[in-house]
DODRENDREN-591860 format. One record per residue (C-alpha): residue number from 1; chain; x, y, z; residue in three letters. Coordinates in steps of 0.05 Angstrom, whole numbers, plus 5000, padded with zeros to 4 digits. Layout:
N
(NUM; A; (X; Y; Z); ALA);
...
//
This chain:
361
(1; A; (1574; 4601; 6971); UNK);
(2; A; (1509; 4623; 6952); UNK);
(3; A; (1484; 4689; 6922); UNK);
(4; A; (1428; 4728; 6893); UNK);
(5; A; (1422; 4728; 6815); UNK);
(6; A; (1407; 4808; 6814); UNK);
(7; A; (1463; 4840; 6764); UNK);
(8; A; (1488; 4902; 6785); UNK);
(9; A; (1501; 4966; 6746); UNK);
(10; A; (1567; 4985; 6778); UNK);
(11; A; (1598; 4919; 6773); UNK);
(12; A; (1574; 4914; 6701); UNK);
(13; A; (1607; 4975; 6680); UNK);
(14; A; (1677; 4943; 6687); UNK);
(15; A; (1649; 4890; 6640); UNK);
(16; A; (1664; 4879; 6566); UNK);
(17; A; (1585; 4880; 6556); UNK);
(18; A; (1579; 4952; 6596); UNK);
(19; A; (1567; 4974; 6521); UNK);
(20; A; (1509; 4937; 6514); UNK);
(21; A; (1473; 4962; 6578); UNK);
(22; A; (1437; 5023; 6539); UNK);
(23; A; (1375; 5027; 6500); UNK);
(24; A; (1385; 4971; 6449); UNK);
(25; A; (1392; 4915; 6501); UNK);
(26; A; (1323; 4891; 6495); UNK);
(27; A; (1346; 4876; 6415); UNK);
(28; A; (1403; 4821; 6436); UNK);
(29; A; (1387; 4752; 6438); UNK);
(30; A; (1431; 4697; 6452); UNK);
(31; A; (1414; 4619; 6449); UNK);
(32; A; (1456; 4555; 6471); UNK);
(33; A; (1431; 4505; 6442); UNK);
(34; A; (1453; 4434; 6463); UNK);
(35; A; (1467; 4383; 6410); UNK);
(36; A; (1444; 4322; 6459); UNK);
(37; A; (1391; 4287; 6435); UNK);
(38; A; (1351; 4289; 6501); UNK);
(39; A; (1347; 4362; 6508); UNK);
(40; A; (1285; 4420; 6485); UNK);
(41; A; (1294; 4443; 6422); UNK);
(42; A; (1316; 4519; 6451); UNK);
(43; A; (1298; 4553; 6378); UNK);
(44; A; (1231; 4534; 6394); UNK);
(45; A; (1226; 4542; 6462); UNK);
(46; A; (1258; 4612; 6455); UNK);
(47; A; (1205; 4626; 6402); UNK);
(48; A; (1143; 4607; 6444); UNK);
(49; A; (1169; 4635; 6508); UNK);
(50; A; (1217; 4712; 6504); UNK);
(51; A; (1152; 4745; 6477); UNK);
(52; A; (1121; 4736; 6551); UNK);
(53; A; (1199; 4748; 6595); UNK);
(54; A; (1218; 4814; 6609); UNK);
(55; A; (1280; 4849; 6639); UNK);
(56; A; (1261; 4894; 6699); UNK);
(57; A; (1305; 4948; 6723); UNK);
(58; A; (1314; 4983; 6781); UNK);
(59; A; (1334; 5057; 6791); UNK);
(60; A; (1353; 5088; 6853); UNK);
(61; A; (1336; 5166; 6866); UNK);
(62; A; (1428; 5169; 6852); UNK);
(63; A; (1415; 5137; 6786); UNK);
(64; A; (1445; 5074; 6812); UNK);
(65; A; (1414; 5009; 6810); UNK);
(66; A; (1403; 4939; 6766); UNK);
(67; A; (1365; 4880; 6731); UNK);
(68; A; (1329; 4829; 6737); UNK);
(69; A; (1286; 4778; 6704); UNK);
(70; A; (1207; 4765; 6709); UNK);
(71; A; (1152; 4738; 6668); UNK);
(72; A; (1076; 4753; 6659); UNK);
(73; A; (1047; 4705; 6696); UNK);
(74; A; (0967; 4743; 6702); UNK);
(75; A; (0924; 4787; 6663); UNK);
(76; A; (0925; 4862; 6666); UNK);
(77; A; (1001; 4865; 6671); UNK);
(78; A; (1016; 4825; 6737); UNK);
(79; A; (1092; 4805; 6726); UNK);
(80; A; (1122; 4741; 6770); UNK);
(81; A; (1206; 4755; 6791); UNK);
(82; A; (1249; 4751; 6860); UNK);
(83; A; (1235; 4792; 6916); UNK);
(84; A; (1301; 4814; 6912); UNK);
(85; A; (1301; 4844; 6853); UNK);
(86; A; (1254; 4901; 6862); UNK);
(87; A; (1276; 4915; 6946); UNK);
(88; A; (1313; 4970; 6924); UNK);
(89; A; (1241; 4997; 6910); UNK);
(90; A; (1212; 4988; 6972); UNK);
(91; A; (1270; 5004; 7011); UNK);
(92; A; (1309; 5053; 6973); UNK);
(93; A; (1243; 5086; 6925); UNK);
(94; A; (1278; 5071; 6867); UNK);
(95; A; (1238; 5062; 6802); UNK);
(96; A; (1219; 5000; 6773); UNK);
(97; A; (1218; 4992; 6688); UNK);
(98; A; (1204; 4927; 6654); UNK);
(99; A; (1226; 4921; 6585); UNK);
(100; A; (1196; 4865; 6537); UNK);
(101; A; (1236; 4820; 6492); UNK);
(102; A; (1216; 4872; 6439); UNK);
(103; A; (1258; 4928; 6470); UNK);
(104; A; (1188; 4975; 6489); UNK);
(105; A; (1186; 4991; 6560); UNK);
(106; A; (1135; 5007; 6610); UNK);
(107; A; (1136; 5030; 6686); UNK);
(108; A; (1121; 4988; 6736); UNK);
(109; A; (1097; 4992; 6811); UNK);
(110; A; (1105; 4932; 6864); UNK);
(111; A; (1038; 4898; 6883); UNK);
(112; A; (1074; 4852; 6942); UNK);
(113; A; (1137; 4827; 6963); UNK);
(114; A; (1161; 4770; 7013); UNK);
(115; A; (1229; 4765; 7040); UNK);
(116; A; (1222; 4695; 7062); UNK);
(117; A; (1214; 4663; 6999); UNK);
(118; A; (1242; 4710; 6960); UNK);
(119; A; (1173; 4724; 6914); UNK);
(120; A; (1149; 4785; 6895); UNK);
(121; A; (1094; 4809; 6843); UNK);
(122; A; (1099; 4872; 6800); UNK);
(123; A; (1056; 4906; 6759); UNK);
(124; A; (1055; 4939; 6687); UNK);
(125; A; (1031; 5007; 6675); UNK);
(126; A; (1010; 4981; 6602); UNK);
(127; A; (0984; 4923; 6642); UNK);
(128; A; (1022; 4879; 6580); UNK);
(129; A; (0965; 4892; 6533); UNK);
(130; A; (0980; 4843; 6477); UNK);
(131; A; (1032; 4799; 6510); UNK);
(132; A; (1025; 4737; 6525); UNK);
(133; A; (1015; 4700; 6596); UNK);
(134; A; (1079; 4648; 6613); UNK);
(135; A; (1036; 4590; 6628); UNK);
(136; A; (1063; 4542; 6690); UNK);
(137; A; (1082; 4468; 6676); UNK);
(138; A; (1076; 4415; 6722); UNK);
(139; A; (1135; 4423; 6768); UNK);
(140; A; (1117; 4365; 6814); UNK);
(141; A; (1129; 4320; 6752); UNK);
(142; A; (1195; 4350; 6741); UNK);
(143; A; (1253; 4284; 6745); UNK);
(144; A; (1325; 4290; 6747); UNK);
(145; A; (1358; 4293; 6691); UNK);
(146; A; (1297; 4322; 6648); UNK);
(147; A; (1314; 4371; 6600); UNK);
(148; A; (1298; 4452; 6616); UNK);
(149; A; (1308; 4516; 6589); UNK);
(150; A; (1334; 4585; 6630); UNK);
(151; A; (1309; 4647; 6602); UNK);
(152; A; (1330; 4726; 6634); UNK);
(153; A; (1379; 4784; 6628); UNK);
(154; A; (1442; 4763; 6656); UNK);
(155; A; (1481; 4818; 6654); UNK);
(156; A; (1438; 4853; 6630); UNK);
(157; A; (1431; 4827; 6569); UNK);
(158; A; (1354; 4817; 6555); UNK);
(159; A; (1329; 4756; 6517); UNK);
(160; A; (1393; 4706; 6539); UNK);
(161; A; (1360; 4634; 6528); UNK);
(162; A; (1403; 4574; 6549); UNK);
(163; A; (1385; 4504; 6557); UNK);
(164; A; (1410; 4439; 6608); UNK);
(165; A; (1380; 4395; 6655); UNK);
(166; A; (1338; 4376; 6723); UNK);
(167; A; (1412; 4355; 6771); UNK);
(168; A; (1370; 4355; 6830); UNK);
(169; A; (1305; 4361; 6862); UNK);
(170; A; (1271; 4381; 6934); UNK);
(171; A; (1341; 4427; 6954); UNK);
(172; A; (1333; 4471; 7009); UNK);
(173; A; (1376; 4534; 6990); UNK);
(174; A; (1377; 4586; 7052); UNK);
(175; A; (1402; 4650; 7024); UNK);
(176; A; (1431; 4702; 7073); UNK);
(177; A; (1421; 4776; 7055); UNK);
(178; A; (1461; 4838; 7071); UNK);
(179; A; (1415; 4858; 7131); UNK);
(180; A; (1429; 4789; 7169); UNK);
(181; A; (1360; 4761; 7144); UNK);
(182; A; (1358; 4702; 7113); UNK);
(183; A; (1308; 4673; 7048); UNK);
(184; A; (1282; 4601; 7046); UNK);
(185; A; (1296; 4580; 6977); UNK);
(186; A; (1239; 4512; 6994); UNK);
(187; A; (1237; 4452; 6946); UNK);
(188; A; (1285; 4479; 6900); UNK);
(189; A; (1304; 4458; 6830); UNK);
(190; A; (1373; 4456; 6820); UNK);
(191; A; (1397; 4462; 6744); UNK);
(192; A; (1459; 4463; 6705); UNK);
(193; A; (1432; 4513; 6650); UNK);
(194; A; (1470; 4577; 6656); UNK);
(195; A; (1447; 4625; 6700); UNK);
(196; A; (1478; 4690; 6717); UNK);
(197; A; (1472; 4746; 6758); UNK);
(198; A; (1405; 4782; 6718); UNK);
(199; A; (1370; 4721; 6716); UNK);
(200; A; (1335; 4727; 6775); UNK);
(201; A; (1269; 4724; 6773); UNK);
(202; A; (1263; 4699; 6700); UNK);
(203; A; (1232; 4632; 6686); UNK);
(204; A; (1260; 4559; 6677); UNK);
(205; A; (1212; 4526; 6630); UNK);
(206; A; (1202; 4463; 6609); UNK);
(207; A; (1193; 4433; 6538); UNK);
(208; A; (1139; 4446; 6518); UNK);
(209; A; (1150; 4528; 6537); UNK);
(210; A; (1111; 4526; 6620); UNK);
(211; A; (1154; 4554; 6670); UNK);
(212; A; (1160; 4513; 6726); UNK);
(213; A; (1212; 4544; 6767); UNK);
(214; A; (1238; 4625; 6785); UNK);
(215; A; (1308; 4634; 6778); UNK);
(216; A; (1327; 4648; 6831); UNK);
(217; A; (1407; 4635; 6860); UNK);
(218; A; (1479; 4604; 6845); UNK);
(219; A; (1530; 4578; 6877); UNK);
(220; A; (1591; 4591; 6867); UNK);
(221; A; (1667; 4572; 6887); UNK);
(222; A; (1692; 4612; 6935); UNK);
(223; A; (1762; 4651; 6929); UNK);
(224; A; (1822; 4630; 6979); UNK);
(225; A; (1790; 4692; 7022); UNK);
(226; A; (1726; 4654; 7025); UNK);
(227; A; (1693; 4710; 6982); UNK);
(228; A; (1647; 4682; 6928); UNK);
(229; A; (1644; 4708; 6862); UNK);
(230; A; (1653; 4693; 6787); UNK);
(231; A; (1591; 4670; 6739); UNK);
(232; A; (1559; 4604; 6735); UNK);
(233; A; (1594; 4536; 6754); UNK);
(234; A; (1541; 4487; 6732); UNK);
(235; A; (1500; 4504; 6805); UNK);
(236; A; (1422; 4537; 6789); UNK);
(237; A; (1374; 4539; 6837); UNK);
(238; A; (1298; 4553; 6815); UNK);
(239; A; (1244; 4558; 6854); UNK);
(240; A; (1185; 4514; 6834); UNK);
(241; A; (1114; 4535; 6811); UNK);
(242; A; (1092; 4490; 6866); UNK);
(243; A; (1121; 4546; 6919); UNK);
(244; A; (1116; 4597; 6875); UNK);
(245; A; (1041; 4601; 6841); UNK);
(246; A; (1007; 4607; 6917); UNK);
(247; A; (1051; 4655; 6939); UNK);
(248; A; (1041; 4700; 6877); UNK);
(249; A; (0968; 4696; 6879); UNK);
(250; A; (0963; 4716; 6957); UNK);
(251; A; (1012; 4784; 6939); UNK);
(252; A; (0966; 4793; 6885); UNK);
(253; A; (0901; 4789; 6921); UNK);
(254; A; (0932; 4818; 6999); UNK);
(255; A; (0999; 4855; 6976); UNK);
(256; A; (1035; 4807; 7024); UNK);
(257; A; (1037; 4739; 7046); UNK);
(258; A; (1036; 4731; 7126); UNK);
(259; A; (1061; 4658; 7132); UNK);
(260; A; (1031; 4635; 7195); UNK);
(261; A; (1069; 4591; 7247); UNK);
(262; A; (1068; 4517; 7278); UNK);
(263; A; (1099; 4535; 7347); UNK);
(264; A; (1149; 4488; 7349); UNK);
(265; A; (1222; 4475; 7328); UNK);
(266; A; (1248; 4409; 7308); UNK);
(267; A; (1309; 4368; 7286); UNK);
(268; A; (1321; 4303; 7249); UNK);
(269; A; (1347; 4238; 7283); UNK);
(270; A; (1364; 4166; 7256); UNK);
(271; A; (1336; 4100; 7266); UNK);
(272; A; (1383; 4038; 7287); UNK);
(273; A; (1390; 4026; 7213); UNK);
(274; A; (1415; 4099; 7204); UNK);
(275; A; (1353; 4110; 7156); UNK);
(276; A; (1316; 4172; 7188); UNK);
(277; A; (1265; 4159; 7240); UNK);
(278; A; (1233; 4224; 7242); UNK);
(279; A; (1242; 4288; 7274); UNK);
(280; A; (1246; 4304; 7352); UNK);
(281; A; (1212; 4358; 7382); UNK);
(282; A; (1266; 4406; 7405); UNK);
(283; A; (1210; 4458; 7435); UNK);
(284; A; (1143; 4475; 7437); UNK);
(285; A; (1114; 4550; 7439); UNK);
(286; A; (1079; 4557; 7509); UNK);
(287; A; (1009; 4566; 7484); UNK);
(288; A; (1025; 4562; 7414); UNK);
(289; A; (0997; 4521; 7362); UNK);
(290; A; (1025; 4460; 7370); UNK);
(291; A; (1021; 4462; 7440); UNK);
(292; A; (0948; 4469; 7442); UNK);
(293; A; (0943; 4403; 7396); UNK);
(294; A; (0985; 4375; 7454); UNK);
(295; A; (1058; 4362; 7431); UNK);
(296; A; (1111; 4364; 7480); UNK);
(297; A; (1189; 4368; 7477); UNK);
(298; A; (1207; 4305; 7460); UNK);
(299; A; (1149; 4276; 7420); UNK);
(300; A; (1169; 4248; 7344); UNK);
(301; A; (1140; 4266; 7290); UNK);
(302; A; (1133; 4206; 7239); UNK);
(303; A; (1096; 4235; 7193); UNK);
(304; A; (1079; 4310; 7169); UNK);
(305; A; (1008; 4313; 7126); UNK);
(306; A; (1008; 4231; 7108); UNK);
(307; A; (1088; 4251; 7077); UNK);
(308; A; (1146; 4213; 7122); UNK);
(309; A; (1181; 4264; 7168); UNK);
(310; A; (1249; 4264; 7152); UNK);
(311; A; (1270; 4337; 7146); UNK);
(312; A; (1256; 4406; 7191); UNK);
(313; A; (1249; 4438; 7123); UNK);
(314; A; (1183; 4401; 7119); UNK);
(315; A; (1157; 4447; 7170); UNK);
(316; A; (1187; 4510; 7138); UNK);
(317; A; (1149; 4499; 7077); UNK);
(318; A; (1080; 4476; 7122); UNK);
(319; A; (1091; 4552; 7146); UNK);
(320; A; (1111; 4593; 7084); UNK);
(321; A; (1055; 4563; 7044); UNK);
(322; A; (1000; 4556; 7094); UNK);
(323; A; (0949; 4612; 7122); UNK);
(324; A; (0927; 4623; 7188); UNK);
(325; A; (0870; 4571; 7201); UNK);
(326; A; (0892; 4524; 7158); UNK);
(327; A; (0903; 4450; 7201); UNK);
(328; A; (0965; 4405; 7187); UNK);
(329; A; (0961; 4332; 7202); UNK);
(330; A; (1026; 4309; 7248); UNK);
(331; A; (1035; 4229; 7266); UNK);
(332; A; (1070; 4236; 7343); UNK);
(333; A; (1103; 4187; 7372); UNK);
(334; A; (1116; 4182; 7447); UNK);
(335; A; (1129; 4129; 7488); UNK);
(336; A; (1122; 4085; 7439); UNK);
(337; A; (1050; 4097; 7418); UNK);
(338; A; (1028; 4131; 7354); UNK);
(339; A; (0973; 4182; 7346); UNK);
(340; A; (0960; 4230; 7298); UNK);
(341; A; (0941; 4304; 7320); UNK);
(342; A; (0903; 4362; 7274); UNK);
(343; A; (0950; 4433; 7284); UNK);
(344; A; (0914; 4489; 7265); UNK);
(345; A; (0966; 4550; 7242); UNK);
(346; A; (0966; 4611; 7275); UNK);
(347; A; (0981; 4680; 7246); UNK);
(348; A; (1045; 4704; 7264); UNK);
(349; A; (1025; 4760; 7312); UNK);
(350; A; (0984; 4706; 7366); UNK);
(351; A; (1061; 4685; 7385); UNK);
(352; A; (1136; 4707; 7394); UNK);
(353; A; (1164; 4692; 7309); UNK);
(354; A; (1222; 4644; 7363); UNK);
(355; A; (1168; 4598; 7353); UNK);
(356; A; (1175; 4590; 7277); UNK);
(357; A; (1215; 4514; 7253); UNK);
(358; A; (1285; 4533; 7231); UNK);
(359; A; (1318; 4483; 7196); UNK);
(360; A; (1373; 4444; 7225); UNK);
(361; A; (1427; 4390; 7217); UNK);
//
């Protein structure tokens, strides 16, 4: 069972650390430290890095609300976290604070949101003068078993560092929300370093102090009435820089980020060897995208810009990080003959959002 990192205050007022939810949270600071030989050096990385994290909080018009995590990823104040940490203030109106590892605070106003990957950007109203920008690592490099460090407010309490390693790489996480929608957590890191609900949005960083994922989710064991709950079992997920830095920069510079479409839906199938062959066209948009390149139910896609096609996430991420316009090289197969066609994206409004990839089993 997976759920959103955002703490919440109501739940956190039947908590031993309720106490510590008032004005001097931004003064606690707790470090794990792992003794293994192999891992960061968390004093150091702690030193180098809290001075650019902050806690942000969220407070409905009722005085209600919560925290999350985010870090300043841009000049003049523009602060990196989860989407769904700050939708209380776009749906609900509620305020939006962010409080630096220092304890000052500052308002804040959202520049952009998006649901789908679960990114949003806000900014300071001190625009962060004096503190330092969270520079991003090489997440493409990133190996299993490589050491990282979490940083955030879980349960709200600011400046938590704790440290662990890379268990997995290239998860796809889909994330359900309360309204029925669902996020595409793309690519994802997965991490045993303890994250909690308040680290969301806050960075995972790597050695040498560059964040290369967002905090974003856990999983969690589910109780005998299938209802999930309880802290951190080992089970991170982060979303990578390599999702993450695009999207940021497009809310930044449009508010938004329209992820464009393909037109067609997809599904995975297996050679005689049971190694995947590629994917099978399920369906293609009628005058969609891909249908104007020429696919057709059917077809099989072998290879999805010069990468082997082996999973309908593929196209999910082709969407959520593309713009309309760009072109996306597919290898077809039909009838036994390969050719490769150029699809050019469309924005989202030239066709019915059916024609989006979902991923499937």
């Amino acid at each position: 069972m997976t759920q959103w990192l955002r703490a919440r205050w109501p739940w956190l007022a039947a908590l031993v650390v309720a106490a510590l939810l008032g004005g001097g949270v931004g003064a606690a600071t707790v470090l794990a430290v792992h003794d293994d030989p192999v891992s960061c050096s968390a004093v150091s990385v702690a030193s180098d890095v809290l001075p650019s994290v902050v806690t942000v909080e969220v407070t409905k018009p009722d005085g209600s609300g919560g925290n999350g995590t985010g870090a300043v990823y841009r000049s003049g104040g523009y602060i990196l976290t989860n989407e769904h940490v700050i939708s209380d203030a776009v749906d609900a109106q509620a305020a939006v604070v962010v409080r630096y590892s220092d304890g000052k605070t500052s308002p804040a106003t959202v520049v952009g949101e998006d649901f789908a990957t679960d990114l949003a950007v806000v900014r300071a109203e001190d625009h962060a003068e004096g503190r330092p920008l969270l520079p991003s690592g090489d997440a493409a490099s990133l190996r299993v078993g490589q050491p990282v460090v979490a940083l955030g407010a879980p349960l709200g309490l600011s400046n938590t560092v704790t440290a662990g390693i890379v268990s997995a790489l290239g998860r796809y996480v889909p994330v359900p929300s309360e309204s029925g929608r669902v996020a595409h957590l793309l690519d994802a890191i997965q991490t045993d370093a303890s994250i909690n609900p308040g680290n969301s949005g806050g960075p995972l960083v790597d050695c040498d102090g560059k964040q290369v994922g967002v905090n974003a989710a856990i999983s969690t064991v589910p109780n005998a009435e299938g209802t999930a709950g309880g802290g951190s079992v080992g089970l991170g997920f982060a979303i990578p820089m390599t999702v993450a830095a695009p999207i940021a920069d497009r809310l930044m510079s449009d508010g938004r980020a329209d992820h464009p479409v393909l037109g067609l839906s997809a599904h995975p199938v297996s050679g005689e060897s049971g190694k995947p062959a590629g994917l099978v066209v399920a369906g293609v948009q009628p005058g969609g995208p891909a249908d104007r390149a020429g696919l057709a139910a059917g077809d099989l896609l072998v290879e999805i810009a010069g990468e082997p096609a082996v999973s309908a996430e593929q196209l999910v991420l082709v969407s959520l990080l593309g713009k309309p316009g760009d072109t996306v090289s597919l290898t077809v197969e039909r009838q036994g003959r390969r050719h490769t066609v150029d699809v050019t994206l469309a924005a989202p409004a030239a066709q019915s959002p059916s024609a989006q990839p979902t991923p499937s089993g």
